[in-house]
DRENVOFI-721562 format. One record per residue (C-alpha): z, y, x. Coordinates in steps of 0.001 Angstrom, whole numbers, plus 500000, padded with zeros to 6 digits. Layout:
ZYX...
//
This chain:
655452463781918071656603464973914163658097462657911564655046461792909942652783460863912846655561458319913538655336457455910040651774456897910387652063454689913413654761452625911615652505451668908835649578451075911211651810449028913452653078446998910065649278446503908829648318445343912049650897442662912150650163441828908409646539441210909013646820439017911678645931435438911432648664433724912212649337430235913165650865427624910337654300426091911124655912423174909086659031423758909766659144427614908736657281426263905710659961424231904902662755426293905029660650428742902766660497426570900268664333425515900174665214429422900124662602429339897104664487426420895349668141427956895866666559430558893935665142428911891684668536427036891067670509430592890978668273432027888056669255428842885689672652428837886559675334430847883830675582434773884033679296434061885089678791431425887731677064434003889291679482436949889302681825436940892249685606437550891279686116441552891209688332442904893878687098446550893877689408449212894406689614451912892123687612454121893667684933451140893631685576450632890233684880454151889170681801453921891215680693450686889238681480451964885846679025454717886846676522452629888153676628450819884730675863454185883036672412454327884528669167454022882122667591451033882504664555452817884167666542453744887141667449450292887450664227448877887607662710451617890197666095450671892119665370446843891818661564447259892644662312449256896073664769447039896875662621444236896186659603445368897898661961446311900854662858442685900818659604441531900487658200443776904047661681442542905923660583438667904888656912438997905936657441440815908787660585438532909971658207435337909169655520436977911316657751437662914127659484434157913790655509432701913182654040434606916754656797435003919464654959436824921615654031439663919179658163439871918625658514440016922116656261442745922129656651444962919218660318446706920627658302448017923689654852449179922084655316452934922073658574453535923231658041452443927221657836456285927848661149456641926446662860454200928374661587454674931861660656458680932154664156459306933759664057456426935579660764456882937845659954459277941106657838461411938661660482462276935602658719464042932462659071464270929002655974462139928544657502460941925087657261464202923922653801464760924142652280460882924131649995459272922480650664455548921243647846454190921709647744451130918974648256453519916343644523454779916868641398453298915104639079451493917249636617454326916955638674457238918801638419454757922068634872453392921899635264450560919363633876448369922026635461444194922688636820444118925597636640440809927243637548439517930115637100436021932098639741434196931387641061431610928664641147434229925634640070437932924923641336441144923687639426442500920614641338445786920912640593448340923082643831448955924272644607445271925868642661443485928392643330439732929456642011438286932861643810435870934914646469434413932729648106437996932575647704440259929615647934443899930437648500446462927227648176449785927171650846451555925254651140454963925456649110458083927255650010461020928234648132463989930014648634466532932302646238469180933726646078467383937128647553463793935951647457460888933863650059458824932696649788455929931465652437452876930306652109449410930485653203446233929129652175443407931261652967439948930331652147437290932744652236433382931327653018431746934564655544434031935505655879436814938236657489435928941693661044435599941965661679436311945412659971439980945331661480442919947431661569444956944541662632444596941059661110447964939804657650447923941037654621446563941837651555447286944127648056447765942300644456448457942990642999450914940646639513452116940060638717455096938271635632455699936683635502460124935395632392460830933318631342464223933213629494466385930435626415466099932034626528462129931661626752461623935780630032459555937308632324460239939883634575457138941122638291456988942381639091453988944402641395453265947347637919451570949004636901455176949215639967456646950488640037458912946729642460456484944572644423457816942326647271455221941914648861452406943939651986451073942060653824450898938940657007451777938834659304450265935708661425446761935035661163443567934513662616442511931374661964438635932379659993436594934370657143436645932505657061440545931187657193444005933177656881447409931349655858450304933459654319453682934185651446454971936474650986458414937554647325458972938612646516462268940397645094463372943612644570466692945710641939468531943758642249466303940849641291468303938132641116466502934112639186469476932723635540468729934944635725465571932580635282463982929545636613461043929827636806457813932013637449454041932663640404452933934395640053449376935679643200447385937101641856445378939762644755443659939995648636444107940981650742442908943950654169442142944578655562442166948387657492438968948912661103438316951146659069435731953056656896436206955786655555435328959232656580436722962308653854438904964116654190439578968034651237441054970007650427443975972367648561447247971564645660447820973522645870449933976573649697448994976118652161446486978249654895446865975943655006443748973138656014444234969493656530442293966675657308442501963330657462440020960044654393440812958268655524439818954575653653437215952117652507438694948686651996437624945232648290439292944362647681438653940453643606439491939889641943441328937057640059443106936096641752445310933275639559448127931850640410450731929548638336453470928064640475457758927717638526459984925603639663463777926821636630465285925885638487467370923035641929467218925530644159470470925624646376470795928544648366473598929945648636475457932611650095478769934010648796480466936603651561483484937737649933485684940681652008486623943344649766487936946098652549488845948653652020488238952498654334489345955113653622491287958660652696488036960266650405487378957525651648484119955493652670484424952137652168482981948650648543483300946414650330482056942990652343480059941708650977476987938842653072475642936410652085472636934448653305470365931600655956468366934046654809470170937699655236473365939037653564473883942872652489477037944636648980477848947020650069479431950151648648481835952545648310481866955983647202483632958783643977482982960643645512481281963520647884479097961325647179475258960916648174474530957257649101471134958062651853472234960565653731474131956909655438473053953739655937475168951098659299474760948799660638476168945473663727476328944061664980476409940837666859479942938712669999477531940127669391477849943307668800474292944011665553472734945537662855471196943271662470467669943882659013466269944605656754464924941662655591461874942892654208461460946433652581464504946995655435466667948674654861470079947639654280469486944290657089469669942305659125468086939363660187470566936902662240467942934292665655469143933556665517471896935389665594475958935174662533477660936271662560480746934485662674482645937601661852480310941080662096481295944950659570480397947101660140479229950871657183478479953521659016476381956524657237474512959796657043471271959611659818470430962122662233472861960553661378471318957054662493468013958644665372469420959686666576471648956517666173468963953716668169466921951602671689467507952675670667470271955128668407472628952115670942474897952618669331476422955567665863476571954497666358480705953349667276481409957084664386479179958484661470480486956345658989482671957969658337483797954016659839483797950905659330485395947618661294485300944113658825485151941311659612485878937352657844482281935360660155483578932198656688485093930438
//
């Protein structure tokens, strides 16, 4: 993002907040108007009551006697920034002092990208190439209400209320196979404090992809096709958690459409509690039991509306088209904006499923996965100029990984070093 799109999204950010109807308070009111009488009081008081005693050095003093040898132009274009700087930090401070949970809001609206893309199991520069979402006009989303049942509603289309929880989307970013989204979700009776975890939370997503010609194609975990199923992030209290979702899936391609809904149908946390679960499988004499754990399900639903219609994403295809005497090998390789995988080949009598390909990186050190899919890869931070490509079984995989990736060169039955540096 340049200088003066930030810019932009500053001022739209600082408009926003200045057009808001905000609610009256009578003590804020009052202490306005005894700052506006100890003003008052200072402009009829002598020219030397108000001049503290000079203790300036003498390189202050030099700087002072200069000062005094400005026109009297530059001291009025001086005194009107400064007062119309003053002016912005008092409206904005009474605004923030006037709405609490717009202050509470405003240090995380646009920069959750930036403080969680290291932090989740799919790293990425999203930052670099988001989209803040508030900074748009209504009309680049659908300028559409949303509502939802509930106490209040969301007039933008970037927020969505249902269920005493308000759910805002922040910031966007795309991939060729991925979205990524990031959330602020602020919850007025508070999340659970006894949850497993303290950096995610289960959800139930529905996605809704429009293609050109007008027909639908839904992504839901009821149909075995979802695209996401947590949100990984932090809670900042008990009643706010900022967060990012990755949604992708085998296949998943953003270029067949031109845009989509993504409805939250609501998000889960796993609890410490639970009951304890003892039973016998069928066909089975053995018993087992476990502690099946309580949950905390908050309900939606949150909508949103992504226009990619116009979206540009890259990616690289790099053939390699090599195959060994046995006959398994490597098609190409597909670099992305934060992914890099590779399609294999295999021989007739191969079962796919029983392989995993790997890649490492012009290091020589294995690319971590990107998410849950295991052969895709994460490419953050790391070197791939020039990769190397192993194929392993499945059982050797299991056995040459994370402390053990050292042997996956003399278990591979292929590997291939391919150039990306184009």
């Amino acid at each position: 993002m340049d200088r003066l799109q930030h810019t932009d999204q500053t001022d739209d950010m600082i408009r926003n907040c200045m057009a808001a109807n905000l609610p009256e308070s009578k003590i804020i009111n009052r202490k306005i108007e005894q700052a506006y009488q100890q003003i008052r009081s200072m402009q009829s008081m002598p020219a030397e009551a108000k001049t503290a005693p000079d203790r300036m050095s003498g390189k202050s003093a030099v700087r002072k006697a200069s000062t005094k040898a400005n026109s009297k132009n530059g001291k009025k274009i001086l005194s009107a920034r400064y007062a119309a700087a003053a002016a912005l930090f008092l409206s904005t401070a009474l605004i923030f002092v006037k709405n609490p949970a717009l202050a509470a809001q405003i240090p995380f609206i646009g920069h959750i990208f930036k403080s969680l893309e290291q932090n989740v199991s799919y790293p990425g520069d999203y930052s670099e190439n988001s989209v803040t979402l508030p900074a748009l006009p209504a009309e680049t989303t659908g300028g559409q209400e949303v509502r939802q049942t509930g106490q209040k509603t969301a007039s933008t289309p970037w927020q969505a209320f249902a269920g005493g929880m308000t759910v805002t989307l922040s910031e966007v970013s795309y991939d060729s196979n991925a979205i990524y989204l990031a959330l602020l979700i602020e919850n007025e009776n508070a999340f659970a404090d006894n949850a497993q975890s303290s950096d995610m939370m289960y959800l139930e997503c529905q996605a809704d992809m429009y293609k050109a010609d007008k027909t639908k194609e839904t992504f839901s975990n009821r149909y075995g096709n979802g695209l996401a199923y947590m949100t990984e992030g932090s809670f900042t209290d008990s009643h706010t958690f900022k967060g990012l979702v990755q949604l992708t899936g085998s296949g998943f391609s953003l270029s067949d459409y031109t845009g989509c809904d993504i409805t939250f149908l609501n998000f889960m946390q796993e609890l410490t509690t639970g009951t304890r679960v003892t039973g016998t499988l069928a066909g089975e004499t053995e018993t087992i039991s476990y502690l099946e754990y309580d949950r905390k399900t908050y309900e939606g639903p949150w909508t949103f509306h992504l226009d990619f219609s116009d979206l540009q994403t890259t990616e690289q295809e790099i053939p390699v088209n090599r195959t060994n005497d046995q006959g398994f090998g490597i098609e190409k390789l597909v670099k992305t904006e934060y992914e890099l995988y590779a399609v294999p080949i295999f021989p007739a009598e191969a079962q796919p499923g029983d392989y995993v390909v790997t890649i490492w990186d012009a290091d020589g050190n294995p690319l971590e996965s990107h998410g849950d899919n295991l052969e895709i890869r994460s490419i953050y931070g790391r070197d791939v100029s020039r990769v190397t490509v192993y194929l392993l079984k499945w059982d050797d995989f299991v056995e040459c990984k994370g402390n053990n990736s050292y042997r996956q060169p003399e278990r591979a039955v292929f590997q291939a070093t391919v150039d990306l540096a184009r």
